[in-house]
C-alpha positions in Angstrom: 0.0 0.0 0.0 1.7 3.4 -0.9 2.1 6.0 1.6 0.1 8.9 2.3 2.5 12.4 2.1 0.9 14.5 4.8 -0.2 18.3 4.4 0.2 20.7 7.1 -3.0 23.1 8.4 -2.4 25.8 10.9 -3.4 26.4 13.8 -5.1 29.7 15.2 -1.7 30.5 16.3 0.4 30.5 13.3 -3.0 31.7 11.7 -1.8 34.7 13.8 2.1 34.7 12.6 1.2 34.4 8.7 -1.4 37.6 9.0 1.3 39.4 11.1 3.8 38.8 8.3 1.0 39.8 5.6 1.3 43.0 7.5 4.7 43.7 7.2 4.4 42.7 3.6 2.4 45.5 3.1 4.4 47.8 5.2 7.7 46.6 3.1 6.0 47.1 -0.1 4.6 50.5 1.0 8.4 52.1 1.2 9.0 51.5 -2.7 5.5 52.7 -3.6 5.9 55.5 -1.6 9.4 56.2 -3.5 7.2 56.8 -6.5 4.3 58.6 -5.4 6.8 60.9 -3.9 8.2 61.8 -7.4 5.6 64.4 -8.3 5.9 66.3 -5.2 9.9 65.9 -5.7 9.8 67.4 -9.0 6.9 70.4 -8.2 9.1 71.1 -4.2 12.5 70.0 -5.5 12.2 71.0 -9.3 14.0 67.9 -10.3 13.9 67.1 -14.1 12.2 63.6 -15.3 15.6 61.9 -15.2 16.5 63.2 -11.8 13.3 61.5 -10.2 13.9 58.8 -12.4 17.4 58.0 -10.9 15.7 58.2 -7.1 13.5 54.7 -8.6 17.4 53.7 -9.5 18.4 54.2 -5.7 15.6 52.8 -4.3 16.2 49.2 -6.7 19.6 49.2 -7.6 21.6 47.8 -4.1 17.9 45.7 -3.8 18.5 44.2 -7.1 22.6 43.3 -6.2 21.7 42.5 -2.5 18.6 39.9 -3.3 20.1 37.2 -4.4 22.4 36.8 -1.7 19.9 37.6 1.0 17.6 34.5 -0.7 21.0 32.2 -0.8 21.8 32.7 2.7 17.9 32.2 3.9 18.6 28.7 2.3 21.4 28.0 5.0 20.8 30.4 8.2 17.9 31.4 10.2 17.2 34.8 8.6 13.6 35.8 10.6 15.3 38.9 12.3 15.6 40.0 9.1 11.9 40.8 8.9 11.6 43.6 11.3 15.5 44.7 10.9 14.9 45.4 7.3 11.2 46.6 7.6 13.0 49.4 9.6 15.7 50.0 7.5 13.5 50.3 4.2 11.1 52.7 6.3 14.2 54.8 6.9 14.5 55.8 3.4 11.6 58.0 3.7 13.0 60.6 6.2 16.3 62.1 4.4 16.4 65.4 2.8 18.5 67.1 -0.1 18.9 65.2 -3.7 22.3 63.2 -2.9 20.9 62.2 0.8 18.0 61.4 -0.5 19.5 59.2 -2.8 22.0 57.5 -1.0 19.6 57.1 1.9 17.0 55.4 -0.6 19.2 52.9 -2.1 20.4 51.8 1.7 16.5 51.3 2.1 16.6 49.0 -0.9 18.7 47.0 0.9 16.3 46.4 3.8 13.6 46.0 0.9 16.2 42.8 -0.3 17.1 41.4 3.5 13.0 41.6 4.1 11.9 39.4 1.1 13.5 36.1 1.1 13.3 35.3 5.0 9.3 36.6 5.0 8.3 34.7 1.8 9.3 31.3 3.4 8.4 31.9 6.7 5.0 33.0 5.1 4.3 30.5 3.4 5.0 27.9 6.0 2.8 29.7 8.2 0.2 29.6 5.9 0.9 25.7 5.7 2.7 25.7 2.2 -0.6 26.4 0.0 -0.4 28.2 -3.1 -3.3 30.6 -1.8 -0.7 31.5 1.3 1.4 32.8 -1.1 -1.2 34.6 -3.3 -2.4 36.3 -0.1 1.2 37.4 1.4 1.6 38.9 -2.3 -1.3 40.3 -2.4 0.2 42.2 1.3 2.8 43.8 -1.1 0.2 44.9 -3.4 -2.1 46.9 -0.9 1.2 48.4 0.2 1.9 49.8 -2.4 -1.8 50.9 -3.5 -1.7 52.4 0.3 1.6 54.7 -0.6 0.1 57.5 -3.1 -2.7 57.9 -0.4 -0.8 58.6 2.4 2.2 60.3 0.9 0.0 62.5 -0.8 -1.8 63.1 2.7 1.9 64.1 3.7 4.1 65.2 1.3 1.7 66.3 -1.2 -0.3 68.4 1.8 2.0 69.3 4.1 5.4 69.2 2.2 8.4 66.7 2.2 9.4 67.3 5.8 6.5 65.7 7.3 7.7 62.3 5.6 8.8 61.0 8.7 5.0 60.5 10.0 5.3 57.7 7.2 6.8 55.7 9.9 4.5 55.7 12.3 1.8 52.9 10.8 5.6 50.9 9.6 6.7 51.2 13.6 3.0 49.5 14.6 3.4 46.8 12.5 6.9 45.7 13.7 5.6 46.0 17.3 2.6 43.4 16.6 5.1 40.9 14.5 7.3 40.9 17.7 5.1 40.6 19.7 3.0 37.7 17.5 6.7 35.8 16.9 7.1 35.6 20.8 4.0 33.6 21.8 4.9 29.9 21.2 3.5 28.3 18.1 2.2 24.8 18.6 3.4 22.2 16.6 1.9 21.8 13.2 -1.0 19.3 13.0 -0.6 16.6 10.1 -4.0 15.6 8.1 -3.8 12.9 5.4 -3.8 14.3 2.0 -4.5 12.4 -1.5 -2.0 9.3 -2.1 1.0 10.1 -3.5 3.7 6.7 -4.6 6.3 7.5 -2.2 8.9 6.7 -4.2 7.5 9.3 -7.3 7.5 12.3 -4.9 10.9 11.4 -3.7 12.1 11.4 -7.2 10.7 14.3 -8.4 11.4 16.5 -5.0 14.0 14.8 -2.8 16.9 13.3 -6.1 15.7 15.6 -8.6 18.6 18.2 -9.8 17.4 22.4 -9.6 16.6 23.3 -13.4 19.2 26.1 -13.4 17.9 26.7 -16.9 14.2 26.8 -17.1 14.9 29.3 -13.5 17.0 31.6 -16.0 14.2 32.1 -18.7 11.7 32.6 -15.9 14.3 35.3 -14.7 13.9 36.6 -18.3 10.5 37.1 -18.3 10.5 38.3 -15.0 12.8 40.9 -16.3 9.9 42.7 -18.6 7.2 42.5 -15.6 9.6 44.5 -13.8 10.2 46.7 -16.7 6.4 47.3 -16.8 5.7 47.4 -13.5 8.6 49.8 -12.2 7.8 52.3 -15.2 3.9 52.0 -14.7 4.6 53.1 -11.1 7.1 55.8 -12.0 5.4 57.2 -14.8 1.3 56.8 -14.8 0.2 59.7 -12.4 2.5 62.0 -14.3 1.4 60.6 -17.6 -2.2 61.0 -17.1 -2.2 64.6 -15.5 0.2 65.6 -18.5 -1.2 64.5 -21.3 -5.2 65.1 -20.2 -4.1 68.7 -18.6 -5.8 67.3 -15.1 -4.7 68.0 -11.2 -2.3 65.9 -9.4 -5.1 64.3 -7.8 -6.1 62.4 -10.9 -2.4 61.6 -11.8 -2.8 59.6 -7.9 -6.2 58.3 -8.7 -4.2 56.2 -11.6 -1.4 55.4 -9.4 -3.6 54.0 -6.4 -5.7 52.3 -9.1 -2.7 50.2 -10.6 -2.1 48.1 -7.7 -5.5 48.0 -6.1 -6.2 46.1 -9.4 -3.2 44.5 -8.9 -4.8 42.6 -6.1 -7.3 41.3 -7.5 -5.3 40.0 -10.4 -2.9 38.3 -8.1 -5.8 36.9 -6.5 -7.2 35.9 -9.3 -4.2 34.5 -11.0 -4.1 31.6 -8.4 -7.2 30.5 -8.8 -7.2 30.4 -12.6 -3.8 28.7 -12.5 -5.2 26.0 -10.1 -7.4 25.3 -13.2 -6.0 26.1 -16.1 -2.0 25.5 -15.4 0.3 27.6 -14.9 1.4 27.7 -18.4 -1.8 28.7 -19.5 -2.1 31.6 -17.0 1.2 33.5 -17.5 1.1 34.2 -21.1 -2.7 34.9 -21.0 -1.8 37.7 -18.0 0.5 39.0 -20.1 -1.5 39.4 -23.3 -3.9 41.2 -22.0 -1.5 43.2 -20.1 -0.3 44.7 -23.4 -3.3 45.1 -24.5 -4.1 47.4 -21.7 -0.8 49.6 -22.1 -1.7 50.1 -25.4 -4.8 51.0 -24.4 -3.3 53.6 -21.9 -1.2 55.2 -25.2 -4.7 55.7 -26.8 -6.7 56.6 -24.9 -8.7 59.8 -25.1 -9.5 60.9 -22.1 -8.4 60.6 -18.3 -11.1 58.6 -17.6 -10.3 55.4 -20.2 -6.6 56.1 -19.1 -7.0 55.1 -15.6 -9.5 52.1 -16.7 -6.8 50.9 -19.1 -4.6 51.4 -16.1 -6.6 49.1 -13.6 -7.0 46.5 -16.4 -2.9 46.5 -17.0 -2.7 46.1 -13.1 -4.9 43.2 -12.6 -3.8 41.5 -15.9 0.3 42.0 -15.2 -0.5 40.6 -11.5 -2.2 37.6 -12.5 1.0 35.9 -13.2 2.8 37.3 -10.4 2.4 35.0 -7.4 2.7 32.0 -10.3 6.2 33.5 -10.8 7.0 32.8 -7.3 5.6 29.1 -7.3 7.1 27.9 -10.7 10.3 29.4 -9.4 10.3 26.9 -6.2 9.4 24.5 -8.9 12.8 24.8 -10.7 14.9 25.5 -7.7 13.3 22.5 -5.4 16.8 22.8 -3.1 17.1 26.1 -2.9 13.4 27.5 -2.3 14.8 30.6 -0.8 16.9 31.5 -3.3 14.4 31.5 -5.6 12.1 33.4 -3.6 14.3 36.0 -3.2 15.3 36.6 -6.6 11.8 36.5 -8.1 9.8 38.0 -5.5 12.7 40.6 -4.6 13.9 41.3 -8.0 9.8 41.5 -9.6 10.0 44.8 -8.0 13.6 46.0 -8.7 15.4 44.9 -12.2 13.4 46.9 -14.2 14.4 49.8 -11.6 17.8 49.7 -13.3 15.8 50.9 -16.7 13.8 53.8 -14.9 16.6 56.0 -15.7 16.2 55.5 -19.3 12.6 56.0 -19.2 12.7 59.0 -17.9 15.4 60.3 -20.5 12.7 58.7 -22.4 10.3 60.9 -21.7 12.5 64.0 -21.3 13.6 63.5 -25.2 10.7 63.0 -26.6 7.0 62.7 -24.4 5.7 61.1 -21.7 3.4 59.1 -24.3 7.0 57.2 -25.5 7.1 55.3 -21.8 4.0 53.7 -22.5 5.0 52.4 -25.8 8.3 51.2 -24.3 5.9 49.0 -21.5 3.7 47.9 -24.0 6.2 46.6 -26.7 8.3 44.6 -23.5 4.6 43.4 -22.5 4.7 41.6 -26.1 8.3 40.2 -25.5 7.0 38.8 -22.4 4.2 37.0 -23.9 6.3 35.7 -26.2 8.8 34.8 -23.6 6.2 32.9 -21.6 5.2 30.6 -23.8 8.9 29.0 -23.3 8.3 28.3 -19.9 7.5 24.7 -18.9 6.1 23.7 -16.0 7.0 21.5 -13.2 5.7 20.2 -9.6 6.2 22.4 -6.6 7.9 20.4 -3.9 5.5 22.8 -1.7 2.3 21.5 -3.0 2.7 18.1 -1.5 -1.3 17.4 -1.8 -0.8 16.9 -5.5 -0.2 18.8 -8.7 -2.7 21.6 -8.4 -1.5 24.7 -11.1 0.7 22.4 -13.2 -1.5 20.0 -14.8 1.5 16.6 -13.7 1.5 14.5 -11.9 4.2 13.5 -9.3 4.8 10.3 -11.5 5.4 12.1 -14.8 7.9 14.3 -13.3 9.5 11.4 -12.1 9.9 10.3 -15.2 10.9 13.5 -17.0 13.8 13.6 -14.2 15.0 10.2 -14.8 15.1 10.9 -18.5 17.1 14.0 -18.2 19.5 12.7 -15.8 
């Protein structure tokens, strides 16, 4: 008679930990969103040009991008969980600093804390949440209300009472680390163990225990990753500008779009999970990112504010729906080294396109806001085309069966054994 692979369910108690780390998600997230809805008051208070607000997006991601990696590969091998509230801090500190160099140098050290958060919270996350796929769609989903929270309280702040009263951004970030500590330092009761579906022993050993990381497929995932960021980081950067530009509105609209974007965002992360429990994985990630470009084209055309910002909250949910999945297939390919990968694709989702933001904004200096969106739209395509590439593969993680990947443990097995 075969074995039955147990599945974790948490208790009321780690219940507890994985929403207190949801919160901190949000928190995290919140400092880069806030980088960018700060840009439009930096360049109206500051007069900085397009491609000096541009290069405080490159301080905010450029250490995060270098330091990620290395953060995820060292959550594979030490016991990183002080790293939550340590870097939660130090990621918050980047909103208090004051001239243009400070600023910057003071952003990109928050990066850093943004990279130290990630890898450490993810896995801890989604073992608290008992290793489901919908754990990690709902500690994403953290992120994403984060950042949606940012242009509404920095524009409460900065865009009300001027840049120096940044530093009451801390407070809500301070409250948060409080209830984590104090949630981590109640005990949490062992983890009970229910029966799940039968799985042949000796298949999931094969195909999660022996089988070799697929170095390769990771690296075309990281490719397509690369364009979400590209998209994502120059949506955030760019939209609210864009929108009260082009359509001659107040600031205030140009926020509407940027709170918009990942509200949507959300919901498509959300529903991204759900489909991809259906459909497969490999169905899911191209379609997100078809309709994605779809929608950035339809932000380029569109005629008035109003369509803008509903092109805007389409391209939000649809570039989210395959972010979570990004994170999941990524454990998939690196089965020995989960926090490495979660560090690099969660991390770096939100920071390698950083590294173009730069050029965007010369972008737009050079010629007109409009070009950014054309720029997202045509690495939208690429990414669509990128994703077809990607194969899928069992998540070690899902130990109740093959849910989001259409295999089975056995044909993985099989594949392995083939390949080795």
């Amino acid at each position: 008679m075969e074995d039955a692979v147990p599945t974790p369910t948490p208790l009321p108690r780690r219940r507890a930990r994985f929403w207190s780390l949801v919160s901190t998600h949000t928190m995290n997230d919140f400092q880069t969103g806030a980088v960018a809805a700060m840009l439009p008051s930096l360049i109206a208070q500051q007069h900085y040009d397009y491609a000096a607000a541009a290069g405080i997006v490159l301080a905010s991601t450029a250490l995060s991008s270098i330091t990620q990696p290395v953060f995820g590969w060292l959550s594979d091998r030490l016991d990183l969980r002080w790293m939550v509230p340590a870097g939660l801090a130090v990621a918050a500190a980047g909103l208090t600093s004051g001239s243009y160099w400070l600023t910057w140098v003071v952003v990109a050290l928050s990066g850093v804390g943004v990279a130290a958060y990630h890898p450490p919270a993810t896995v801890e996350a989604r073992a608290a949440g008992g290793g489901t796929n919908r754990s990690m769609s709902i500690f994403s989903v953290g992120g994403n209300v984060g950042v949606a929270l940012a242009p509404l309280l920095v524009g409460l702040t900065a865009g009300t009472l001027g840049l120096g009263s940044t530093p009451l951004l801390l407070v809500p970030t301070a409250a948060v680390v409080v209830v984590y500590l104090a949630v981590r330092r109640r005990r949490v009761p062992e983890v009970r163990v229910e029966a799940a579906p039968v799985v042949s022993r000796t298949a999931a050993t094969a195909s999660t225990t022996t089988a070799p990381d697929a170095w390769g497929r990771f690296a075309w995932l990281l490719v397509v990753i690369s364009f979400w960021s590209l998209a994502y980081l120059g949506t955030t950067s760019f939209i609210a500008l864009y929108v009260a530009q082009r359509f001659g509105t107040d600031a205030g609209v140009g926020a509407i779009a940027l709170a918009v974007f990942p509200a949507a965002g959300a919901i498509g992360t959300l529903l991204g999970g759900f489909l991809a429990d259906r459909f497969g994985r490999r169905v899911v990630i191209p379609l997100g990112y078809a309709v994605a470009a779809l929608a950035a084209v339809g932000i380029v055309a569109a005629p008035a504010a109003g369509i803008a910002i509903a092109a805007t909250a389409l391209l939000g949910a649809a570039l989210f729906v395959p972010f979570a999945l990004h994170v999941t297939l990524s454990h998939a390919y690196l089965r020995r080294h989960i926090g490495t990968a979660s560090g690099v694709t969660l991390g770096l989702s939100t920071t390698l396109g950083g590294f173009l933001a730069p050029v965007l904004g010369a972008i737009a200096d050079r010629t007109s806001i409009t070009a950014v969106f054309v720029v997202i739209a045509a690495a939208l395509v690429v990414a669509f085309i990128a994703s077809l590439f990607l194969r899928d593969r069992r998540d070690p993680l899902d130990v109740g069966g093959d849910a989001g990947t259409g295999r089975t443990a056995g044909e993985d097995a099989i594949e392995e054994s083939v390949a080795g």
